[in-house]
PDB file of N, CA, C and O in Angstrom:
ATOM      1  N   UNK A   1      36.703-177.750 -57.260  1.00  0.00           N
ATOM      2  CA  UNK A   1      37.801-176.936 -56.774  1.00  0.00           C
ATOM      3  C   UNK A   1      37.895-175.681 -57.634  1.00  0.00           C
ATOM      4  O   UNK A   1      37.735-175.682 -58.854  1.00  0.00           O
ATOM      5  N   UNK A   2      38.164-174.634 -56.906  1.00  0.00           N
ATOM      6  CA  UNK A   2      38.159-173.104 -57.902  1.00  0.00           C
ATOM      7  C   UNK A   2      39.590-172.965 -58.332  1.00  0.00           C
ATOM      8  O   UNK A   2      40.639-172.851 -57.699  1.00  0.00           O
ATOM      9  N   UNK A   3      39.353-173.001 -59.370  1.00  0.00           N
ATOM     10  CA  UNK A   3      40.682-172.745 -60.487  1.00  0.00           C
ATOM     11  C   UNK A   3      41.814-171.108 -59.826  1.00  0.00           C
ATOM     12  O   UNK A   3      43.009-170.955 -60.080  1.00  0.00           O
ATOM     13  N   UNK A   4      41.225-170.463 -59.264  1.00  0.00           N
ATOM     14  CA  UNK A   4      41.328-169.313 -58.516  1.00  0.00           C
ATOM     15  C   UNK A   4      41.470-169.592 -57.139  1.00  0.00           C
ATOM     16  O   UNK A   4      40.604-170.243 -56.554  1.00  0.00           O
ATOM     17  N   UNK A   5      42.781-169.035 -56.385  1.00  0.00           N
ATOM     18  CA  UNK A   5      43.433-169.304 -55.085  1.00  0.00           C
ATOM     19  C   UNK A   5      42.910-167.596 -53.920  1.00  0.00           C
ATOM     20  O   UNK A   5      43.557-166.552 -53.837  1.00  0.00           O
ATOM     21  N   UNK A   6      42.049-167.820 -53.468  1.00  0.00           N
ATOM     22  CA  UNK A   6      41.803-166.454 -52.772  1.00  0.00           C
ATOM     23  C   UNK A   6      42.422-165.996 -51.793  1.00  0.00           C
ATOM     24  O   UNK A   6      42.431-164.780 -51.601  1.00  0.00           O
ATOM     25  N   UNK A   7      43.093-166.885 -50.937  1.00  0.00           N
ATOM     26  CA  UNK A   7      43.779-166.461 -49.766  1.00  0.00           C
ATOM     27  C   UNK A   7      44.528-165.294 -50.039  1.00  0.00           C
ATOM     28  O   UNK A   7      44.346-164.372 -49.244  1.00  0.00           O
ATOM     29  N   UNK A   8      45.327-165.101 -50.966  1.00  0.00           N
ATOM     30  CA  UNK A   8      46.312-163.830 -51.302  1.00  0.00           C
ATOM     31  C   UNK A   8      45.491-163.170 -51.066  1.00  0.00           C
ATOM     32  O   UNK A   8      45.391-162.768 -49.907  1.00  0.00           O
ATOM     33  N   UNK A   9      44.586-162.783 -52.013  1.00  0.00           N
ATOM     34  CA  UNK A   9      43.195-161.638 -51.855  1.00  0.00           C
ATOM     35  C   UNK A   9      43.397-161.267 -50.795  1.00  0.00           C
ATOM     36  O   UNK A   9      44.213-160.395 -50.495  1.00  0.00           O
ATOM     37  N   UNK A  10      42.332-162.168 -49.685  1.00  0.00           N
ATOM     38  CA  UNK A  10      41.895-161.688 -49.018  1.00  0.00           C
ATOM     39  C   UNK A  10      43.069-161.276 -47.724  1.00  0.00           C
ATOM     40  O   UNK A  10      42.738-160.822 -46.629  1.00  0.00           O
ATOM     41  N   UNK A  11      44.444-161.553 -48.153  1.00  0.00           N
ATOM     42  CA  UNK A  11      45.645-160.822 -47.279  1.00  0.00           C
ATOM     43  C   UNK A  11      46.134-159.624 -47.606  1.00  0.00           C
ATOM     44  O   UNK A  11      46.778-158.891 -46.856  1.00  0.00           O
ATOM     45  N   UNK A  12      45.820-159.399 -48.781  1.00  0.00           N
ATOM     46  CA  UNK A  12      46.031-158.040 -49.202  1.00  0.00           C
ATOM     47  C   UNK A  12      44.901-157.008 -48.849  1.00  0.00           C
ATOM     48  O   UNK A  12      45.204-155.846 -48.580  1.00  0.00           O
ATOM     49  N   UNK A  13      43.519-157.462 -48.852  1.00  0.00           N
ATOM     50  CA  UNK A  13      42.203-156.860 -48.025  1.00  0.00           C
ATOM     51  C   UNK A  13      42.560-156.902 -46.678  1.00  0.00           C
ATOM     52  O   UNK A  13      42.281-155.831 -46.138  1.00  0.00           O
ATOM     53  N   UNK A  14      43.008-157.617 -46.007  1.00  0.00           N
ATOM     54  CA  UNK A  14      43.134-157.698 -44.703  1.00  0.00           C
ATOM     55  C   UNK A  14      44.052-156.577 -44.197  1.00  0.00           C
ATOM     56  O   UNK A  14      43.730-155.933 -43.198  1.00  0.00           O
ATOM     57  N   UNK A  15      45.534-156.255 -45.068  1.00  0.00           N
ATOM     58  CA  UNK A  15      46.298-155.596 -44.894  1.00  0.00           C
ATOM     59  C   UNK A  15      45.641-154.129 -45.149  1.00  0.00           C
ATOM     60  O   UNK A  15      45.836-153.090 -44.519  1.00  0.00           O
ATOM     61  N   UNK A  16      44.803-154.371 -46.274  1.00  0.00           N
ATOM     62  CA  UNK A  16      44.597-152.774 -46.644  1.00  0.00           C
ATOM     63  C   UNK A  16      43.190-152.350 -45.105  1.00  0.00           C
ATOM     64  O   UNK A  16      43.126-151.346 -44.396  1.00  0.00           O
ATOM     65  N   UNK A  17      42.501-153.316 -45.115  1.00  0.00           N
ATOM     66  CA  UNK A  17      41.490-153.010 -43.793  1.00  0.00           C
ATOM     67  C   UNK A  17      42.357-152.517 -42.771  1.00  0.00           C
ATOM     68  O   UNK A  17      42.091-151.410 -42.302  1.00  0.00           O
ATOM     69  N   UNK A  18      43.766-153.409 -42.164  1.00  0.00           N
ATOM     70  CA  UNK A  18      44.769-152.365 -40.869  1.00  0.00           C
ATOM     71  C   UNK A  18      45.211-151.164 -40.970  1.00  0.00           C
ATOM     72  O   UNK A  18      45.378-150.321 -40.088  1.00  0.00           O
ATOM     73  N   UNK A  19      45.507-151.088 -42.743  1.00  0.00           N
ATOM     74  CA  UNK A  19      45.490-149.603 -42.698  1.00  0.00           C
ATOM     75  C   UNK A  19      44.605-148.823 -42.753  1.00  0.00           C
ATOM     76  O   UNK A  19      44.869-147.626 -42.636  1.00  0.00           O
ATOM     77  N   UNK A  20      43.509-149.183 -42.913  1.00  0.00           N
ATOM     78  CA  UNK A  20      41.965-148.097 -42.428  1.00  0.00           C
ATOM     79  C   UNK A  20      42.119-147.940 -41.304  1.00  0.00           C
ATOM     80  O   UNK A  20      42.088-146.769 -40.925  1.00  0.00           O
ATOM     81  N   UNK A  21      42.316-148.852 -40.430  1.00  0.00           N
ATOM     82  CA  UNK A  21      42.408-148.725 -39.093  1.00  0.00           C
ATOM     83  C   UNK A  21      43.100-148.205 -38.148  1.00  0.00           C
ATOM     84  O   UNK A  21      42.827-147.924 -36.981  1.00  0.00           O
ATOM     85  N   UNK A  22      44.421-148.064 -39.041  1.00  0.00           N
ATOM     86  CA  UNK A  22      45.555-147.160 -38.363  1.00  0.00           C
ATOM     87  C   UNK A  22      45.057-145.925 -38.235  1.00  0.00           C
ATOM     88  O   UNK A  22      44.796-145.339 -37.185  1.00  0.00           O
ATOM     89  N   UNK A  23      44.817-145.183 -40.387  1.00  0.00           N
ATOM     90  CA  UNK A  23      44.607-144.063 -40.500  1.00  0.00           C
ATOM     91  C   UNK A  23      43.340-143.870 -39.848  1.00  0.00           C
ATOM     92  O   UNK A  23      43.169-142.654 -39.938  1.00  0.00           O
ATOM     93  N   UNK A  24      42.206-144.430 -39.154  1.00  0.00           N
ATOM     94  CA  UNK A  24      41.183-143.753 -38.623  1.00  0.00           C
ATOM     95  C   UNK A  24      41.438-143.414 -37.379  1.00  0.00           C
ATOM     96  O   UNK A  24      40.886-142.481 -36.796  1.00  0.00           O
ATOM     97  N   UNK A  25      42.381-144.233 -36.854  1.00  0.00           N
ATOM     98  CA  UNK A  25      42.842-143.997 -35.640  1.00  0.00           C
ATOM     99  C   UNK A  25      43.519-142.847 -34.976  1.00  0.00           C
ATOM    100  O   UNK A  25      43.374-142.331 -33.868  1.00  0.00           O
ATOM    101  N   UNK A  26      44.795-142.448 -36.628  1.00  0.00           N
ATOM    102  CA  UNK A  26      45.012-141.151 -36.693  1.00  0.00           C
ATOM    103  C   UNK A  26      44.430-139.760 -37.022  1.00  0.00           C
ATOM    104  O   UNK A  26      45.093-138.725 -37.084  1.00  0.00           O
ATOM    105  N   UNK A  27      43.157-139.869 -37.217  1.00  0.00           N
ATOM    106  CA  UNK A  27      42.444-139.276 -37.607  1.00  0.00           C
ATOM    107  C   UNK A  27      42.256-138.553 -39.347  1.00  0.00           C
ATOM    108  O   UNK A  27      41.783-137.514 -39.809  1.00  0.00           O
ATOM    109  N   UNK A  28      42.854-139.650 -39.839  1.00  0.00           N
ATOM    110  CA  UNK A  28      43.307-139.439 -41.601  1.00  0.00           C
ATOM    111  C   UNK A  28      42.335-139.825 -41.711  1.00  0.00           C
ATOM    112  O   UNK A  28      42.200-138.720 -41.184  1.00  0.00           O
ATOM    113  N   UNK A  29      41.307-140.321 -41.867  1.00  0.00           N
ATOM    114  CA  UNK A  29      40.270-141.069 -42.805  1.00  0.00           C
ATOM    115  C   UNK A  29      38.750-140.582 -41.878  1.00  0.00           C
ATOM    116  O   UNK A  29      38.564-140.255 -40.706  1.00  0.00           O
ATOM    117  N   UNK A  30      37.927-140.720 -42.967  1.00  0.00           N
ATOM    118  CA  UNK A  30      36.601-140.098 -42.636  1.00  0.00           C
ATOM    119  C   UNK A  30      35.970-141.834 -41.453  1.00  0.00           C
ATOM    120  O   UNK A  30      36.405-142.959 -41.206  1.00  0.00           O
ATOM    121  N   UNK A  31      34.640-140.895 -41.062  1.00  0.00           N
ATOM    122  CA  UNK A  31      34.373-142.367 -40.170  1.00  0.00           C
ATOM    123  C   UNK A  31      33.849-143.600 -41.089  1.00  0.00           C
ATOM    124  O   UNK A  31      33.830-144.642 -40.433  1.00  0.00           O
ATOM    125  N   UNK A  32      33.486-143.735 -42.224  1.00  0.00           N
ATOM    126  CA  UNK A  32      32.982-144.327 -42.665  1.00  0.00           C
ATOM    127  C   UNK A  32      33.864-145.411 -43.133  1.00  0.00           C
ATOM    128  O   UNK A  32      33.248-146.454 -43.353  1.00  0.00           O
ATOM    129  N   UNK A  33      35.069-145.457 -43.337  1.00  0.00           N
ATOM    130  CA  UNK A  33      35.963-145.861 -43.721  1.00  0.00           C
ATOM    131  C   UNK A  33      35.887-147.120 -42.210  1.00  0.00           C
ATOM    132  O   UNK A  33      35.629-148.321 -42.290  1.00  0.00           O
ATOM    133  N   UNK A  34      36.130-146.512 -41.257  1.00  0.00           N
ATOM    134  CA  UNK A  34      36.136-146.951 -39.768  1.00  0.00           C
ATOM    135  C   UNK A  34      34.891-148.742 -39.618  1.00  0.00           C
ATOM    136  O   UNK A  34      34.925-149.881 -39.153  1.00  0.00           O
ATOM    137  N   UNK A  35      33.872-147.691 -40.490  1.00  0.00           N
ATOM    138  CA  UNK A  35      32.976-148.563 -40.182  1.00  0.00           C
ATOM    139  C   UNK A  35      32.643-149.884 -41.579  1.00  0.00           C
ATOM    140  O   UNK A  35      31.935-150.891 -41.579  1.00  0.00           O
ATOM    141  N   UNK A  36      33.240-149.465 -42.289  1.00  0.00           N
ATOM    142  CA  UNK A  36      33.309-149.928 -43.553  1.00  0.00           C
ATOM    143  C   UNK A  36      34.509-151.369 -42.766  1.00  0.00           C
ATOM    144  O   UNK A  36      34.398-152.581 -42.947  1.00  0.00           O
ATOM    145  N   UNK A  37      35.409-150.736 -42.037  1.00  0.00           N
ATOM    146  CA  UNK A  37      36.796-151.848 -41.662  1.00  0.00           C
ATOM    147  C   UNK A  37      36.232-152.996 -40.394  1.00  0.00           C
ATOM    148  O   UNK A  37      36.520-154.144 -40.058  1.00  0.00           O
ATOM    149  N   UNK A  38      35.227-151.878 -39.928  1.00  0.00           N
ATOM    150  CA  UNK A  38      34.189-153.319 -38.999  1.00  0.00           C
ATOM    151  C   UNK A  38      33.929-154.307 -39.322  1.00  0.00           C
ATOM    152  O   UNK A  38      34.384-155.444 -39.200  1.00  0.00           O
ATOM    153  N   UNK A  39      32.668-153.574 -40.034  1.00  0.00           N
ATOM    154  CA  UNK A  39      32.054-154.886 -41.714  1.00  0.00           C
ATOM    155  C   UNK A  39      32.835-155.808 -41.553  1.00  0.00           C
ATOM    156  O   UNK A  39      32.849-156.704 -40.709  1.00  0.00           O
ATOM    157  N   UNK A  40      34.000-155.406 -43.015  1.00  0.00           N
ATOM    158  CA  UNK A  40      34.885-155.788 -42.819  1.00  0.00           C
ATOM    159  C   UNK A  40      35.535-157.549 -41.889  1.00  0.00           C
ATOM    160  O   UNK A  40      35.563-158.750 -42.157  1.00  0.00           O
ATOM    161  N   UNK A  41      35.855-156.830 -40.997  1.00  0.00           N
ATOM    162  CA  UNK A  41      36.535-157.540 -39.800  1.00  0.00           C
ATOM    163  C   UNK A  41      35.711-159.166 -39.582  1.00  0.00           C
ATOM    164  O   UNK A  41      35.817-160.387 -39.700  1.00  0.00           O
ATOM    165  N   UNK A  42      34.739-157.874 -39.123  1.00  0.00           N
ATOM    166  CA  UNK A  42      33.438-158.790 -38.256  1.00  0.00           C
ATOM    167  C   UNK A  42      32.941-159.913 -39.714  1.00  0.00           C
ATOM    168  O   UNK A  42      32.640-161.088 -39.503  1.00  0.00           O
ATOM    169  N   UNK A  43      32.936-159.567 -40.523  1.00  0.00           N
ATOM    170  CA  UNK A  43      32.774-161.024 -41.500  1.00  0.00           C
ATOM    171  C   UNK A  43      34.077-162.036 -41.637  1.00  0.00           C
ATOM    172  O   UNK A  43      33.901-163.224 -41.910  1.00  0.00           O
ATOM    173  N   UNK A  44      34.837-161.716 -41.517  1.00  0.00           N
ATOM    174  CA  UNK A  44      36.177-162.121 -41.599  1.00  0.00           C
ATOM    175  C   UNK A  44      36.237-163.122 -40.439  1.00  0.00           C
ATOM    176  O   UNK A  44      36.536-164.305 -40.605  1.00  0.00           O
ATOM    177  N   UNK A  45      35.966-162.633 -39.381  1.00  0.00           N
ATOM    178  CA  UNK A  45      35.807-162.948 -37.963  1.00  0.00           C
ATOM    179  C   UNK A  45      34.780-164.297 -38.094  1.00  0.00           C
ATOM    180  O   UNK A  45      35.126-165.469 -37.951  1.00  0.00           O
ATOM    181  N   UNK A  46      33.857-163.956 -38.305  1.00  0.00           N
ATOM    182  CA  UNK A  46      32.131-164.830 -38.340  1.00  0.00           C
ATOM    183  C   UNK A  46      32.498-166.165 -39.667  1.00  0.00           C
ATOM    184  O   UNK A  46      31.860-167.180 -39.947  1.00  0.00           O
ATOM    185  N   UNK A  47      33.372-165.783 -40.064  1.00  0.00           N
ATOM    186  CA  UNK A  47      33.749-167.625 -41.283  1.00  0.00           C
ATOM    187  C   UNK A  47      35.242-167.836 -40.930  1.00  0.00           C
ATOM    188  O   UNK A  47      36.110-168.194 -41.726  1.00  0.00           O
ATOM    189  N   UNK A  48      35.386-167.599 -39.797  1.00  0.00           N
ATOM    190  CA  UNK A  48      36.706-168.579 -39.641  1.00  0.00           C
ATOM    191  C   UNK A  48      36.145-169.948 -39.098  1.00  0.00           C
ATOM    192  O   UNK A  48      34.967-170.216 -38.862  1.00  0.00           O
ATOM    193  N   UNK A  49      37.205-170.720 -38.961  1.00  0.00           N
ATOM    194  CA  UNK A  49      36.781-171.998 -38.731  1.00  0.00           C
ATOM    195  C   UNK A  49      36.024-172.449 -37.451  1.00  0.00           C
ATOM    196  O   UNK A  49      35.000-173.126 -37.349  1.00  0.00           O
ATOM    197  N   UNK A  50      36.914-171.812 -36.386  1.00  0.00           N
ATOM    198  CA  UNK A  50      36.375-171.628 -34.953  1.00  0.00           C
ATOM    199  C   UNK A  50      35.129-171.502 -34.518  1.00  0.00           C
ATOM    200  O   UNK A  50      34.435-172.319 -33.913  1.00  0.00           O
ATOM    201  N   UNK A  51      34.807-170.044 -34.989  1.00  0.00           N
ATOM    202  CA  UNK A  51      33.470-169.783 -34.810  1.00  0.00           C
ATOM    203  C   UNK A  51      32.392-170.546 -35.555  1.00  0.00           C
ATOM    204  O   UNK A  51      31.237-170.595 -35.133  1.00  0.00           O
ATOM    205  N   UNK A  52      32.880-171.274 -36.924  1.00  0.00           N
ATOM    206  CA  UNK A  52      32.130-171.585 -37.650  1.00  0.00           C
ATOM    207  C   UNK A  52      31.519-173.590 -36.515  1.00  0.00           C
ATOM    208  O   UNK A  52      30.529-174.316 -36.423  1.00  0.00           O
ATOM    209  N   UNK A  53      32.776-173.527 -36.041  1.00  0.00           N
ATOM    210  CA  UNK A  53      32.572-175.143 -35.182  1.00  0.00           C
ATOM    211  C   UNK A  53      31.889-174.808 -34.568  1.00  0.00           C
ATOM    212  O   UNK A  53      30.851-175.470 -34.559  1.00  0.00           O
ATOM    213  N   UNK A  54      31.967-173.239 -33.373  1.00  0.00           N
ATOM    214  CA  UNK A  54      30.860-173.215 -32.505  1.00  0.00           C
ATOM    215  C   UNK A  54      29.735-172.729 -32.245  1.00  0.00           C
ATOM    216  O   UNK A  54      29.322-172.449 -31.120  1.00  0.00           O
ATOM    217  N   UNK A  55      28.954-172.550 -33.654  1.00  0.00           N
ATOM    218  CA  UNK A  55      27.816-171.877 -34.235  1.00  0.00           C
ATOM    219  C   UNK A  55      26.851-173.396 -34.565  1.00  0.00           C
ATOM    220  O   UNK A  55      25.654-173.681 -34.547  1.00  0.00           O
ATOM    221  N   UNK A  56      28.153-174.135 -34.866  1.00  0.00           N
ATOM    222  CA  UNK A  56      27.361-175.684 -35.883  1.00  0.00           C
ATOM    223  C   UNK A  56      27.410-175.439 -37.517  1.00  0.00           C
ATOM    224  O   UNK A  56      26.877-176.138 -38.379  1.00  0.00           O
ATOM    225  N   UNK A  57      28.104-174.397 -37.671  1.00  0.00           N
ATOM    226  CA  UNK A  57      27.843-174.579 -39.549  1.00  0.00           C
ATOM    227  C   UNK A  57      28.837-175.333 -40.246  1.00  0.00           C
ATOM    228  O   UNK A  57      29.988-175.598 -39.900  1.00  0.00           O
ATOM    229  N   UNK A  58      28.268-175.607 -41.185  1.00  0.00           N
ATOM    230  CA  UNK A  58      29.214-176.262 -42.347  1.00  0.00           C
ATOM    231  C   UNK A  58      30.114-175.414 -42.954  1.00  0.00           C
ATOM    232  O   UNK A  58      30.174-174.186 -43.016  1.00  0.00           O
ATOM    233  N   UNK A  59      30.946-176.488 -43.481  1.00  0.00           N
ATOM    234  CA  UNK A  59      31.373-175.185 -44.532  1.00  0.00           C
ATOM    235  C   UNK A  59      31.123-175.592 -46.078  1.00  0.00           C
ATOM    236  O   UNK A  59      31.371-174.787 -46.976  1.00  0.00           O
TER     237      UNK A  59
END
């Protein structure tokens, strides 16, 4: 077991990724930022549990 609790982390990444997403939306932020919040996402997305059942992986 990791002595270290990540979920906070990665809610505070999560939060700061919506605001990439806002500001790219508003046109505040360069595109890279945009694509950086994909990344992002799309890994976020790809190890949740769901997808992880209907791929077949472990965890």
């Amino acid at each position: 077991m990791d002595a270290f609790n990540h979920e906070p982390v990665k809610y505070v990444i999560d939060g700061l990724s919506l605001g990439v997403v806002v500001g790219t939306l508003a046109n505040a932020l360069p595109s890279i930022a945009a694509v950086m919040t994909i990344i992002w996402t799309s890994i976020r997305i790809w190890e949740t549990d769901t997808l992880k059942r209907w791929t077949g992986r472990k965890d």
